[in-house]
N, C-alpha and C positions, 0 to 999 in steps of 0.2 A: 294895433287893431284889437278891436274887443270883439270877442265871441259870445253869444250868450250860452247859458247852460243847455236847453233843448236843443239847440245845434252840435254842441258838442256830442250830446246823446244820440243824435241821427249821425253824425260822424262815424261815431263809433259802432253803429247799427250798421251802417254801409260798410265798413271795414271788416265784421265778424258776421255778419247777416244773422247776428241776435236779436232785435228788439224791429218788431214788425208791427208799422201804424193800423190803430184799429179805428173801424168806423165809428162816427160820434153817434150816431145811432143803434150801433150792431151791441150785443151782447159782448164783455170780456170774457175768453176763456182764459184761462190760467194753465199756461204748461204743467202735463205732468211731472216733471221736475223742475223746479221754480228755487229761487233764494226766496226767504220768507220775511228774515230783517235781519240787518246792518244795523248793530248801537252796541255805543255811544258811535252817532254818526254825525259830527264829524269826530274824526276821533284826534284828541286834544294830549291823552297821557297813557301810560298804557296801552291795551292791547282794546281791541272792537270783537263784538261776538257774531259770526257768522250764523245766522241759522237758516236750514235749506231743507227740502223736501225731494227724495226721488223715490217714484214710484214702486217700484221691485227689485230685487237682485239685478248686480250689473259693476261695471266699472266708473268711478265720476271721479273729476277732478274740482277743485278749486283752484284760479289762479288769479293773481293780479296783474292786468295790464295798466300801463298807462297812458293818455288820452289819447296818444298818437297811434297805440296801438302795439308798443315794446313790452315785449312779459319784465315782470317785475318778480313776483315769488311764486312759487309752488306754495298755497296754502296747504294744500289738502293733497291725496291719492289715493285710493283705498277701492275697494271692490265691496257692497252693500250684500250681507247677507238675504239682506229683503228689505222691502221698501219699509216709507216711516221719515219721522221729520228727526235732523241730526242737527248739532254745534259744535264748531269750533271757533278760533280765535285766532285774529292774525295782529300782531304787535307792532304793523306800521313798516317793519323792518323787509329789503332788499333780500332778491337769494343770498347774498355773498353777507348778509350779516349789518349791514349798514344801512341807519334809517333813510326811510324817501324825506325827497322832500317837500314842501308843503304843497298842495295841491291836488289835484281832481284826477281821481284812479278807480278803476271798473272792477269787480270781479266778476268776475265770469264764473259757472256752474257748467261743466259737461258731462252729461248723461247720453253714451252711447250718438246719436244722432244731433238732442237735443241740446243747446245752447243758452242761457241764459246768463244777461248782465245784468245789474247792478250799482251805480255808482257809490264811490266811497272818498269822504275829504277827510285831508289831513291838515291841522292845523295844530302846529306845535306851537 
């Protein structure tokens, strides 16, 4: 069975109640906490540079899931002195230290309430 990629997105939107359809005519907002970009995405060697945005002081996570919806790593944990746009870097690699493997995985951004995903491909 094939899936397409939009599907898998609404999958995973129904699964975390992250990513909510917006009208083809309504205006986009942009969550106050937002990922801003994924690259090198897909990511091929090395590590991908996470860059994300939360609004003001607070606790946020980085994590990877994948497509089904199993957490994969803790990128990130940390508590923001104050809002502002930040990076880090996630090297493809499992919690326990072992690469994933190839294929289609989310990260996700949590800010207090707010939720935001992401997709991210690996191809080694």
């Amino acid at each position: 069975m094939r899936i397409s990629f939009s599907a898998v997105i609404a999958l995973f939107a129904l699964a975390f109640g992250a990513l909510a359809p917006a009208a083809a005519t309504a205006q986009v907002n942009r969550p106050a906490a937002r990922i801003s970009e994924i690259a090198p995405n897909p990511l091929v060697l090395g590590t991908t540079r996470i860059s994300f945005v939360v609004p003001s002081a607070g606790e946020y996570n980085l994590k990877i899931f994948t497509v089904s919806g199993s957490f994969v790593a803790s990128v990130l944990e940390s508590e923001a002195a104050g809002g502002g746009e930040f990076t880090t870097a996630w090297d493809g690699r499992a919690a326990d230290g072992t690469p994933v493997a190839n294929g289609i995985y989310f990260c996700r951004l949590q800010f207090g309430r707010i939720i935001q995903a992401m997709p991210v491909v690996v191809m080694r």
